[in-house]
N, C-alpha and C positions, 0 to 999 in steps of 0.2 A: 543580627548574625552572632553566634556563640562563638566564643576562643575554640573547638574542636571544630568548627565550620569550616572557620575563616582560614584554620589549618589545615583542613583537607584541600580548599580550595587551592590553595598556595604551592601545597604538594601536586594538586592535580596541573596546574599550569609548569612548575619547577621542570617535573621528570620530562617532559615530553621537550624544552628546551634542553635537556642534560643531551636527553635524546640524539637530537638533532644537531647538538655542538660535537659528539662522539662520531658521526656521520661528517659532518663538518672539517674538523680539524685536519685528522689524518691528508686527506688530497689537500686540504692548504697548505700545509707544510708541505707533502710533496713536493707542488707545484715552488714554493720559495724558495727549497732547498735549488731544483731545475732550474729559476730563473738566474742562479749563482753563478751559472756553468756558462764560460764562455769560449770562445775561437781554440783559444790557448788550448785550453782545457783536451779538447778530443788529440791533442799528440801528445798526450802523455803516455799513455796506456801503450802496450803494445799489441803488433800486430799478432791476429790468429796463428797461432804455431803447428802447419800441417803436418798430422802422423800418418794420415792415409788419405788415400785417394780411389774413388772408384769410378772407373771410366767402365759405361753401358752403352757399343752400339746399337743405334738406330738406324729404321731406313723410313719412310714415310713422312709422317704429318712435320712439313717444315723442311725436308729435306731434298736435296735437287736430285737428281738422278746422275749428276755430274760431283756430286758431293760426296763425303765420308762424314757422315753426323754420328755425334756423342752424346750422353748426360752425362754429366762427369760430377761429381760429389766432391769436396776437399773439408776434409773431416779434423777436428781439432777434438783435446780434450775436455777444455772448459769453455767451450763458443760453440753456436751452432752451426749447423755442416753449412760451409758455402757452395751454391747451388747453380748451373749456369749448362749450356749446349755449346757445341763448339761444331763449326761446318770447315771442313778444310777436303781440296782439291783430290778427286776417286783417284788417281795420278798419283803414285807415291813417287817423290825423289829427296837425294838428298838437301835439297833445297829449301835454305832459312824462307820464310813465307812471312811477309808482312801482316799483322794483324791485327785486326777493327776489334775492338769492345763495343759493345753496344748495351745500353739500358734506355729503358724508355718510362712509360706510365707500368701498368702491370700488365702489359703484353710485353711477356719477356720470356725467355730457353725458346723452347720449339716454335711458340706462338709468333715471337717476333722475325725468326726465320724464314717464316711464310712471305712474309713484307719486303723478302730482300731480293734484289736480280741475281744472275747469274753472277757469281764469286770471283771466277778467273783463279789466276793464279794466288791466290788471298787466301790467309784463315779469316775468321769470321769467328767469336766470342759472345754468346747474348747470356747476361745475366740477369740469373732471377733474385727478386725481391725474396727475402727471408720473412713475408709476409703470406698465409693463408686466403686466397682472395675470398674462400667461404666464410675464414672469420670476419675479415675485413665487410662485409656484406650484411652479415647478422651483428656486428655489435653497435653499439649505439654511440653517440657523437663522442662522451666521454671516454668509452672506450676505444675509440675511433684513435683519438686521443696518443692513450696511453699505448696502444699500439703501433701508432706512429714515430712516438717517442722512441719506445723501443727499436724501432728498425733506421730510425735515424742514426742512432750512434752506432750501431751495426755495419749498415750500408759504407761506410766511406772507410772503415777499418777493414771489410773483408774486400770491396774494390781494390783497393792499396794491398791487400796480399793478392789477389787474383790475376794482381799487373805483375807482381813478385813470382807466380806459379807461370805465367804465358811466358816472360822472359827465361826461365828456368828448361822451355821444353824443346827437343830437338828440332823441333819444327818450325820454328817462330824465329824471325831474325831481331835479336834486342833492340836491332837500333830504328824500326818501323814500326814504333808500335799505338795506335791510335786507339781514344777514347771518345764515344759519340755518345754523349748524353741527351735525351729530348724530352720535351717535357719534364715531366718530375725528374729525371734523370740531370736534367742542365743544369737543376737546383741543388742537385747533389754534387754532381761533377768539381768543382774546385774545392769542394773541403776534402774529396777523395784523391785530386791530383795532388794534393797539399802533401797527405798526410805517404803518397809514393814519394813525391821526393824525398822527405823525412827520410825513406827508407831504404833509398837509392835504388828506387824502381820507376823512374818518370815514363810519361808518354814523352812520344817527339811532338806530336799533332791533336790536337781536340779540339771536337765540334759542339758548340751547344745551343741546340736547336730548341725553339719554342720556349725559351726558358726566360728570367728577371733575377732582378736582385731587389733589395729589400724584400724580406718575406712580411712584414707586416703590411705591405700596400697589394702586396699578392693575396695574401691569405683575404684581408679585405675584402677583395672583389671576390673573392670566391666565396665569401659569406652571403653572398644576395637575394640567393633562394631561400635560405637556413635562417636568418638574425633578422630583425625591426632594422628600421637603419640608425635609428640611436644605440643600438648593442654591439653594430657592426665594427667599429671603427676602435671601443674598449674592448672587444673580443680577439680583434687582429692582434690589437699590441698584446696584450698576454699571452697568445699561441706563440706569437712570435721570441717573444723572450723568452719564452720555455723551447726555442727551438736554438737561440741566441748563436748556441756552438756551430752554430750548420748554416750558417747567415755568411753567402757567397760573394758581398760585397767586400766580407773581413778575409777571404780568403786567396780572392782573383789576384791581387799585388803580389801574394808571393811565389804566383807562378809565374813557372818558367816552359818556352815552347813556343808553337805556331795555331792560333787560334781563330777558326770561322764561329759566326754567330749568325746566326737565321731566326729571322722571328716574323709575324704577321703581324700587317696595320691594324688589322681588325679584330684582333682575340679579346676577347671579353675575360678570357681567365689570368693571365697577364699581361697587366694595363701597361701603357705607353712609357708610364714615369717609372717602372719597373723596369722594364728594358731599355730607358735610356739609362738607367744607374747600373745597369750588367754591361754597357758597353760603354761606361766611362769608366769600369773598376779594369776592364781588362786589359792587360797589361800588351804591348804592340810586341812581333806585328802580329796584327789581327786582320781579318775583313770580316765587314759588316756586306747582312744581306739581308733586304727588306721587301718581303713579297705583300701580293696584295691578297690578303687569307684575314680567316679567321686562325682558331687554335686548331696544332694539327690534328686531324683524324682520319686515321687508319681505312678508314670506309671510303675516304674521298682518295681515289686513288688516283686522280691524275696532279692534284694538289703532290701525292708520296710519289709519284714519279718525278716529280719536279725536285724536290725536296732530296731527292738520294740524286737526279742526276747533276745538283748543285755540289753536294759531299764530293760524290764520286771524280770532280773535274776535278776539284780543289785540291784533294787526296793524291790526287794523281802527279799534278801540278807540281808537289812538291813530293814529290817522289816516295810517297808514306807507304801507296800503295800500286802493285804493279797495274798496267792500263787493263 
């Protein structure tokens, strides 16, 4: 082989690693710079600063006949608009109206309202994810990802204003004001309740239904379909400390309030040792309520009638919300 050979060769193997380390690097530093970011870290920032508001009624899909439903938009200048439906009593009076928050997986605004019984005297709040679900659907795991990331540090800063805009409106009495997380929501739910008090906008009462702590033994089991099971368990831990800020274990001790927790024996997407570590972070009084389920689903409706007429007593019980 000639010295001009043996250098082309060297060049030809070199570029295609330059390549490859250019594609490389960038999401690894990403990702290092994220795994930095912890609990602390998401109260720093402040909350969304609303300059408008646009409330759209509706009457149909999600909405009772006994109802006055909205889209309501709460618009900032540098954050994206926060997005949510509100169902509140055809009956207008002056009367402060206790009121549910609700998030769930991404049946959320109108979709999740379909889910719910008859309101009563109650508002009703269902917010939506600041998430595309057609993105969410066509991007790929990485992107899956970074979109995630995204709506993570989102989600608990615009909840915590959203509890700040429900306190603020003629309708709503400050001092009833409940958050009911489920599923993905549950997992949210105390880094959002955190970051209200922060802001002196607490709930009185939350539920967090179907949910766990430790996200790397959640994210785990929900790798089972997707990962070998030697990748599964190095893939958890890094999702997870890239999520590190929004890890519900570091954030349940500094609340404050009255807390139910509902979870199933049998769910496969949060495992047992997940939701024993969500109901030994949460701080009393609390009740535990352990059905004999899988993870919820909206399709299994006599599973979601159970599950709302369990809310519903406890809600009531403590006077969050009227009977």
């Amino acid at each position: 082989m000639t010295i001009a050979s043996a250098t082309k060769r060297r060049r030809f193997l070199v570029w295609p690693l330059v390549g490859l380390g250019l594609i490389l690097v960038p999401p690894t530093l990403w990702l290092g710079v994220q795994m930095l970011h912890g609990p602390e870290d998401l109260l720093r920032d402040p909350l969304p600063n609303i300059t408008r508001e646009i409330v759209e009624p509706y009457a149909g899909e999600g909405c009772r006949t006994e109802s006055r439903c909205s889209d309501v938009s709460l618009l900032s200048r540098h954050a994206p608009p926060i997005r949510f439906a509100t169902a509140l009593p055809a009956e207008t009076t002056e009367e402060r109206l206790p009121t549910v928050i609700l998030f769930g997986g991404f049946r959320t605004g109108r979709e999740a309202l379909k889910h719910l019984p008859e309101l009563g005297r109650n508002a009703v709040v269902t917010y939506e994810y600041p998430v595309e679900r057609r993105d969410w659907k066509e991007a790929s795991t990485i992107g899956r990802l970074a979109l995630g990331y995204g709506a993570a540090f989102r989600v608990p800063r615009q909840l915590a204003a959203l509890l700040r805009w429900v306190r603020a409106q003629p309708w709503a009495d400050p001092n009833r004001i409940s958050l009911v997380g489920v599923s993905l929501g549950a997992m949210v739910l105390p880094a959002a309740q955190r970051l209200a008090q922060e802001h002196d906008a607490p709930p009185t009462t939350s539920v967090l239904a179907y949910g766990g702590a430790d996200q790397a033994t959640v994210v785990e089991a929900n790798l089972k379909k997707i990962l070998p099971e030697a990748l599964r368990r190095p893939a958890a831990w890094l999702i997870a400390r890239v999520f590190n800020a929004m890890e519900p274990a570091a954030h349940l001790p500094h609340l404050r309030g009255d807390f139910l927790l509902i979870n199933g024996d049998r769910d496969k997407r949060i495992p047992l040792a997940a939701i024993e570590s969500l109901q030994s972070a949460t701080p009393e009084p609390n009740q535990i309520v352990m059905l004999s389920s899988g993870h919820i689903d909206p399709k299994d409706l006599a599973l979601l009638d159970q599950i709302l007429g369990i809310m519903r007593t406890w809600l009531v019980e403590r006077a969050a919300i009227n009977p």
